[in-house]
N, C-alpha and C positions, 0 to 999 in steps of 0.2 A: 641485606646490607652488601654494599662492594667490598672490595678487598681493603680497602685503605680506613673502612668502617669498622671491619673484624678486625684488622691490627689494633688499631685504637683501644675497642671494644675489649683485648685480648689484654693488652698493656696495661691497663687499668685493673681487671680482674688479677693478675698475675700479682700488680703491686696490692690488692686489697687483700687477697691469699696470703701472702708474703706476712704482713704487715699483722694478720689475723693472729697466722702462727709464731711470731714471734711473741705476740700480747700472749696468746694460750702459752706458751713456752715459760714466757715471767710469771703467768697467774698458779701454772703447774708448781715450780719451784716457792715462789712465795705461798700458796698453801702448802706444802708438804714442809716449809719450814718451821709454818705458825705450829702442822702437827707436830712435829719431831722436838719444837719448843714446848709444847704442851705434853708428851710424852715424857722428855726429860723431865721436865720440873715434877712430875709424879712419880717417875720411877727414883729420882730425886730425892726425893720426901719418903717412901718408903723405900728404901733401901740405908736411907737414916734411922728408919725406924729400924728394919731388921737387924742392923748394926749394933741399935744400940739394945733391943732386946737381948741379941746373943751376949753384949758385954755384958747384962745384967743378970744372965743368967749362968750359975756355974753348975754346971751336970755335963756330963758325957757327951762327944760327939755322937753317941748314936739317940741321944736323947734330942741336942741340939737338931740334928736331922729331922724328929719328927715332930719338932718345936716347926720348923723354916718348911715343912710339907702341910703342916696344918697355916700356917701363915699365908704360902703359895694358893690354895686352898679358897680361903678367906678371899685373898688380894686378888685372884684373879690371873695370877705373875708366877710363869713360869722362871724356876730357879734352879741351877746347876750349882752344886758347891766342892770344888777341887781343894782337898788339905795341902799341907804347904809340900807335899811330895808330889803335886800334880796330878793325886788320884783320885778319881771321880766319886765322891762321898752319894752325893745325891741327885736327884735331876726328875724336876718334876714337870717339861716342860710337856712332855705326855697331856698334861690336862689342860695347856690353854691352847694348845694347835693338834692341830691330826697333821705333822709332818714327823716323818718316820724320825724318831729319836737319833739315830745311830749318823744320819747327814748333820743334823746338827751339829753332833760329837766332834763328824768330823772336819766341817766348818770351822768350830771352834779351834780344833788342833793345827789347822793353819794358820789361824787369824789370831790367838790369842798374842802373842808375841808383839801383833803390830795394836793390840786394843788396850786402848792406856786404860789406867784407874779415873774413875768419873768420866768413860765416854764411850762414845756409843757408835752401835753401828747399824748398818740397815743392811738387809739382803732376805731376796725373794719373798718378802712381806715382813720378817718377823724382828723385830727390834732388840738389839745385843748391848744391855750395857754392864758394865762392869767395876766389882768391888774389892777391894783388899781389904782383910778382915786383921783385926789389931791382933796380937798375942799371938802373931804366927799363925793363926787358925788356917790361914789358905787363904783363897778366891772366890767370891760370889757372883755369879752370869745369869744376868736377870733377863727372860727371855719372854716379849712379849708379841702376840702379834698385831700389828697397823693395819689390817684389811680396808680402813678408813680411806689412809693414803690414795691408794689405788684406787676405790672407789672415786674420790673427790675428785683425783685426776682424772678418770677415764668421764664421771660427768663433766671436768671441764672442758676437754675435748670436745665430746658429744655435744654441750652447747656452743661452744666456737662452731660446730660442726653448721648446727642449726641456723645459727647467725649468720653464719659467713653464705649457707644456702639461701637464706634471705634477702642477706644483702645484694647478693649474685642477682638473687630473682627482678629484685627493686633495681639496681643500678641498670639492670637490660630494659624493664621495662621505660627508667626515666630517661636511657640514652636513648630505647628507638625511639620515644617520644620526643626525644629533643633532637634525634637525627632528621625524624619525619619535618617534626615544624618546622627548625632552623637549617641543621645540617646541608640535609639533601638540598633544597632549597637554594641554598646557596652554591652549592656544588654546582648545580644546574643551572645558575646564572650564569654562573662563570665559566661552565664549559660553554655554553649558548655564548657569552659575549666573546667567546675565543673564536668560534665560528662564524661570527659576526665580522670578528676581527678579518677570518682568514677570507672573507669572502661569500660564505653562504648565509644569503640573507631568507633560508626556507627553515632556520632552526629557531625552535621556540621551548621554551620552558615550561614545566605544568606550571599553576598558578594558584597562590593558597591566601589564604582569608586572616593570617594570621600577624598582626602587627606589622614590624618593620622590614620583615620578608615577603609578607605579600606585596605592600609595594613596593619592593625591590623585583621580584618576579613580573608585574605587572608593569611597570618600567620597560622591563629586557625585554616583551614579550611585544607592547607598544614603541619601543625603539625597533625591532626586530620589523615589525608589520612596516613602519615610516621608511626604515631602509630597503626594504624590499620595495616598494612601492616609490621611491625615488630610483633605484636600482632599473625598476622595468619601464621609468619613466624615461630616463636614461637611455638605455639600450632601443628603447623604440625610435629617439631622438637620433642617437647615431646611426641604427638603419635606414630612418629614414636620410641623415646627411649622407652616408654610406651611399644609399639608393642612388642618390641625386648625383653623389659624384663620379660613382660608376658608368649610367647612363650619361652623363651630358657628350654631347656631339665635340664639346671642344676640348683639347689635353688640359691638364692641371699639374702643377707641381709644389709641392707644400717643403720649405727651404726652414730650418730654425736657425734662432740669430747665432749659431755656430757656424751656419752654412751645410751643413749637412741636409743630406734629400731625406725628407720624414714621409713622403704620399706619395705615387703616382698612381692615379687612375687610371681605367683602363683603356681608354679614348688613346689618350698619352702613348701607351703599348703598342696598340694597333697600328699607331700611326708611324713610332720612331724604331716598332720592332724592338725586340728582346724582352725579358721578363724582369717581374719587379725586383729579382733580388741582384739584378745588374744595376739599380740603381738607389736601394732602399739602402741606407747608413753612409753613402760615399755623399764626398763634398762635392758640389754642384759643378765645380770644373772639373770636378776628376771624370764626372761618369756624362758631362754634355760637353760635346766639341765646338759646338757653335760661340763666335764670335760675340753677337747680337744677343744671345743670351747673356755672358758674361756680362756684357754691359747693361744690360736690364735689372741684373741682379743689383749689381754696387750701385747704381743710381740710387738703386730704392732705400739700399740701405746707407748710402750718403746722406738723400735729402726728402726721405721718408714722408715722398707722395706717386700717386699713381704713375707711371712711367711707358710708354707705350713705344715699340720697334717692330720694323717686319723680318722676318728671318724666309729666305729664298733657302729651300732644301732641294736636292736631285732626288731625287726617285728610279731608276732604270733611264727613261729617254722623255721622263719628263720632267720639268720642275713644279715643287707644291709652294705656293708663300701660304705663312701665318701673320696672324699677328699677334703677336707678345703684350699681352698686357701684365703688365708687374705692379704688384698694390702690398703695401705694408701690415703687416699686423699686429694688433695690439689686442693686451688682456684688460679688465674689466679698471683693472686699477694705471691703463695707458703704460705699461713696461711692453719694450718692444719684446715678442716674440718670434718673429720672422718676417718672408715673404713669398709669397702665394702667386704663382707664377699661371696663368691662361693662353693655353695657344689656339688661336681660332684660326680655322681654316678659311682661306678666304682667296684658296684658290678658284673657287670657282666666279666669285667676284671679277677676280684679275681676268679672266678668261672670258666675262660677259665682259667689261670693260674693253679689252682688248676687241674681242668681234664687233663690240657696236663704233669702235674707233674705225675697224676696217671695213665695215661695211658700211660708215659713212663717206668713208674713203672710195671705195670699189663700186660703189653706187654712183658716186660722185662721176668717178672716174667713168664709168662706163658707158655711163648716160650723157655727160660731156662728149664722150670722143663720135658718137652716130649724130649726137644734133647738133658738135659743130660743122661734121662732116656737110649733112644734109644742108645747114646754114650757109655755109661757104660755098656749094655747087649749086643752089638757088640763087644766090647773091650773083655768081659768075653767070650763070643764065641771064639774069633778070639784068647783070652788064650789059649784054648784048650777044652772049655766046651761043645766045638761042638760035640766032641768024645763021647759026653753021649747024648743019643736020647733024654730020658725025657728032662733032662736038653734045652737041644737043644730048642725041641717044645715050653716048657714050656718062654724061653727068646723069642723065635720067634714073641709068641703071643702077649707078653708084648710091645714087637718093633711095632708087627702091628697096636695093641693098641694104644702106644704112637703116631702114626704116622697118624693113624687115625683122632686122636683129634688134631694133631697139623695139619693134611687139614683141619678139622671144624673150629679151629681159623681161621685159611688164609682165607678161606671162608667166614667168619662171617665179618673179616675184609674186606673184598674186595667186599664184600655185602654194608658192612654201607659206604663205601668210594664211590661206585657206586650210592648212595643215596642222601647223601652228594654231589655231584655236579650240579652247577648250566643248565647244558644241560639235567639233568635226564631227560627220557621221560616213562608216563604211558600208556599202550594200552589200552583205556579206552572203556569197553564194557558194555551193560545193564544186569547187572547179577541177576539171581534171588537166594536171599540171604537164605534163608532154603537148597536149592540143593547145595549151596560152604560149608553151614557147616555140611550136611551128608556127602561130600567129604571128610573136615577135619578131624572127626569123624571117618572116615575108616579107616583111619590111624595112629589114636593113641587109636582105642579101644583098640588094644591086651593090653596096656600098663594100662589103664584104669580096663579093666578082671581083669589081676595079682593081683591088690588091692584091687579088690570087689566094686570098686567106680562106682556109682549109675550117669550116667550123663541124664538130662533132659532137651529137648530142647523146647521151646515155641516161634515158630518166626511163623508166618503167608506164607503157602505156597504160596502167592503173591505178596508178601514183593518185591519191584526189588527197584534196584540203579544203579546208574553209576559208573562203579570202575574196577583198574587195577585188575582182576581175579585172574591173578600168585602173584600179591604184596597181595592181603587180602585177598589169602588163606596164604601165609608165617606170614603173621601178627594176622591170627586166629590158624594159627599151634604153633607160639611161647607160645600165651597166653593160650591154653591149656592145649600142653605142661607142663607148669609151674604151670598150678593149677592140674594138675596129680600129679607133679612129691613132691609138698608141699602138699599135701593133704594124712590125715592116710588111712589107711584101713579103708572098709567100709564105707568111707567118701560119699560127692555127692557135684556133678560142676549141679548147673543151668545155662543153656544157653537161651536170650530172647533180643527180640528187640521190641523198639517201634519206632514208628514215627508218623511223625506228617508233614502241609502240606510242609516243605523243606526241613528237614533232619530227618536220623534214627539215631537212640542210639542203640548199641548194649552193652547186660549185660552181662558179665559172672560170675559170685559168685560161690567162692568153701568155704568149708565149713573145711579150713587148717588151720596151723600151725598162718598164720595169717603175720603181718608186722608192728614193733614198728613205731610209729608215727614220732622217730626221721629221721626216714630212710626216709618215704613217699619223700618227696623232693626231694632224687639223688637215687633213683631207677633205672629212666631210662640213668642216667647219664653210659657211657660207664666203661664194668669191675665193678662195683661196686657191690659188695655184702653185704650182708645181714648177713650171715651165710657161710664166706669164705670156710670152712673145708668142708660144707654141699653141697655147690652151686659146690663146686669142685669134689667132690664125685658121684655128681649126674652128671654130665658130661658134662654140664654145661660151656658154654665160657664169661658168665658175659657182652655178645653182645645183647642178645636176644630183652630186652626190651626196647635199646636204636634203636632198627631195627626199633621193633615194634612204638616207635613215631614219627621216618623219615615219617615211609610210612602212618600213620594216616594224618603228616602235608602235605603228599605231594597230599593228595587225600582233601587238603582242612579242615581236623576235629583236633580235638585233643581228647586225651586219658586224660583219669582223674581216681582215685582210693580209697575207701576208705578201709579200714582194720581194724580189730581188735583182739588183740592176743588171741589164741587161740580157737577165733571163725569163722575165715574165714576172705577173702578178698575179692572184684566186683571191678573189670576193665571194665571199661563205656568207650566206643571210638564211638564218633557220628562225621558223617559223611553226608556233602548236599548229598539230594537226584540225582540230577543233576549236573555234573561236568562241570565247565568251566575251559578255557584256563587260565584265572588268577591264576586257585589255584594251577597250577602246576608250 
């Protein structure tokens, strides 16, 4: 039994204890009454009789005395007889009790005073009643004892005793039996559905066979399984929406119709920077600055349909767009709950859109200006200008000129387009990388001379890697090329590599013209220049440096650069030592 069972259990015994000794208590006093009514009425009746014998007898008190000793004798009934001076004539209680004579007496001599004529008294068993005798004779103290009394009490005790052990016995046995069936039973529902209540749907109840508790137990037990089993249906429901909304590639932001931020996932994070608790419980203008948002929001919840906006953000030196879709929400019974905000990035969109804009442009553009060139010094020929030698040579060369550089573009193009496809293949051989860039070097020293530029190379004559030979010598000819061709007089290109135990870094740093910081970012974007008038003059197809990151990314590395105007530029392009099948 728990604690709350033994109270119970305890509470009831105490009151059936109680309850016991009180009945013992009435049944003690009502038999000792019925005795001491039964006792009187006999000492009653003879003591009528001895009265009235001594009236009818006239002799001597010493005769009388052993008239009332042979009567005592007979009856049974101890008798005291005090003459009218108080002194003790006779006393025979000697013969109905073994209590020493002499306590009696002096029993008596305290008590007589308060022990009226016809009544009685009781102490320590023996029955005291008492007579006045007519014609002055004295007092007669009828002295009997009641062992009865005490007997009848002490068995009525003794079966209280037995009863009340029985009933103890019987009431323990019928309470655990009605604790087991019902009690407990029910107990343990109800702590089970407390735990239900609080949440843990892993607690369950024994289960009993026995009328309106077993299915009550059976109930809690089948509620208990239903809720667990909706509980982990649940949980796997929102891991899985959890899952999906964590991964997804685009922000999210879950708004309720107070306006308060309830979600952001972590795309979101990544993107706008800072953590969730910069924006979980704040109102959506308080914790997003954007314009476009604000207005995304209240449309939706104006006129409560999809709503789409782009939002232009900075980033350091570059800008990202999204786009904003904002979509309403509702619950099963259509009460608005919020809105559900998607940012998709879609910068990289803006940024193909944008190149194939300028490369229809610069294409356009570049191929126009060689075969109007060529078109316009044929036409002047074919006027007549052919008739003059100078003239003649001087347009001829211009054609060849043009014609030349308009095979470089097609080249250049039909280069990065062969680069550009997903079948490209590299001939991939262990090249030792000092000997490809004395090759390089042979080939644009003259170019290098003309200007007095100072080139120094620091690579390790046992430097090797893996890598297509023909692709990074074309990718160390462009970027030399280009710090030649930017670089003043007297200038100086350092050339160096390090590495390290997977991949090398190769540096080049010239000591040029340099490259404003807003440009850094579409450098190698295709056509794009820097100094159009400059890049074009220099003869230049505006190809060179978008070649130059194909074949970086195809050998596995990337190109990276930093600048500064008017003091030089270092083009970094690191590359694994070991080529695998994956990076191509």
């Amino acid at each position: 039994m728990n604690k709350s069972s033994s109270r119970t259990f305890m509470i009831y015994a105490v009151l059936i204890v109680v309850s016991m000794v009180i009945i013992g208590f009435l049944l003690v006093q009502i038999t000792k009454k019925f005795t001491l009514d039964a006792v009187d009425e006999r000492v009653s009746a003879e003591s009528e009789y001895i009265g009235q014998l001594l009236d009818d007898t006239e002799q001597a008190e010493g005769n009388k005395a052993n008239l009332l000793k042979t009567v005592s004798n007979q009856l049974k009934l101890g008798i005291l007889w005090f003459n009218h001076e108080q002194e003790l004539v006779l006393n025979t209680a000697g013969q109905v009790t073994d209590k020493n004579p002499s306590e009696i007496i002096q029993f008596l001599q305290g008590n007589m005073a308060d022990l009226k004529n016809e009544d009685h008294s009781l102490h320590e068993g023996l029955y005291y009643s008492k007579k006045s005798l007519d014609n002055n004779e004295g007092t007669l103290i009828f002295v009997l004892p009641i062992k009865s009394v005490s007997g009848i009490t002490a068995n009525i005790w003794l079966l209280i005793g037995v009863v009340l052990f029985m009933v103890l016995i019987i009431i323990f046995i019928i309470g655990y039996h009605f604790m087991d069936k019902y009690v407990r039973p029910v107990r343990s529902a109800s702590h089970v559905a407390y735990q239900l209540a609080e949440g843990n749907y892993n607690a369950r109840t024994y289960e009993t066979q026995y009328g309106e508790t077993g299915k009550l137990t059976n109930s809690i037990n089948l509620l208990a399984r239903n809720l667990y089993e909706m509980n982990l249906q649940r949980e796997i429901q929102n891991d899985r929406l959890m899952a999906v909304v964590e991964n997804m590639d685009s922000g999210l932001i879950l708004i309720n119709e107070k306006g308060y931020i309830q979600l952001v996932n972590r795309s979101f994070l990544n993107t706008f920077k800072g953590d969730s608790a910069s924006y979980l419980g704040y109102l959506y203008y308080e914790a997003l600055s954007y314009n476009q948002v604000h207005d995304t929001v209240r449309d939706v919840f104006m006129f409560e349909e999809n709503i789409q906006r782009t939002l232009v953000v900075p980033f350091d030196i570059e800008r990202r767009f999204f786009m904003i879709s904002g979509a309403p929400i509702f619950n099963h019974q259509k009460r608005w709950k919020g809105v559900v905000l998607v940012f998709h990035d879609i910068t990289d969109l803006k940024r193909l859109e944008e190149m194939r804009k300028d490369f229809v442009a610069n294409v356009s553009h570049e191929l126009k200006t060689p075969i109007t060139s060529i078109r316009g010094f044929a036409e002047t020929l074919l006027g007549g200008a052919q008739e003059d030698p100078e003239v003649r040579e001087k347009f001829l060369s211009i054609i060849h000129k043009e014609s030349g550089r308009l095979q470089l573009l097609i080249s250049d193009l039909l280069e990065l387009s062969k680069l550009e496809k997903e079948d490209f293949h590299l001939n991939i051989d262990r090249i030792k990388l000092k000997s490809l860039i004395d090759d390089v070097l042979s080939l644009v020293r003259h170019s290098a001379e003309e200007k007095q530029i100072q080139v120094k190379v620091d690579v390790a004559p046992s430097l090797e890697l893996e890598a297509d030979a023909t692709r990074f010598t074309q990718l160390l000819l462009n970027l030399l090329s280009n710090a030649i061709h930017y670089t003043p007089e007297d200038g100086q290109i350092n050339i160096g590599a390090e590495e390290n135990r997977n991949e090398v870094q190769i540096n080049i740093t010239d000591t040029g013209i340099g490259i404003p910081q807003e440009h850094l970012p579409r450098i190698f974007e295709r056509f794009y220049r820097v100094d159009k008038a400059r890049s074009r003059n220099s003869g230049g197809t505006g190809l060179g440096l978008a070649i130059v990151k194909h074949i970086a990314e195809a050998h596995d590395g990337k190109i990276e650069v930093e600048s500064t105007i008017n003091e030089g530029t270092t083009f970094s392009v690191r590359v694994p030592k070991k080529f695998t099948e994956s990076s191509s």
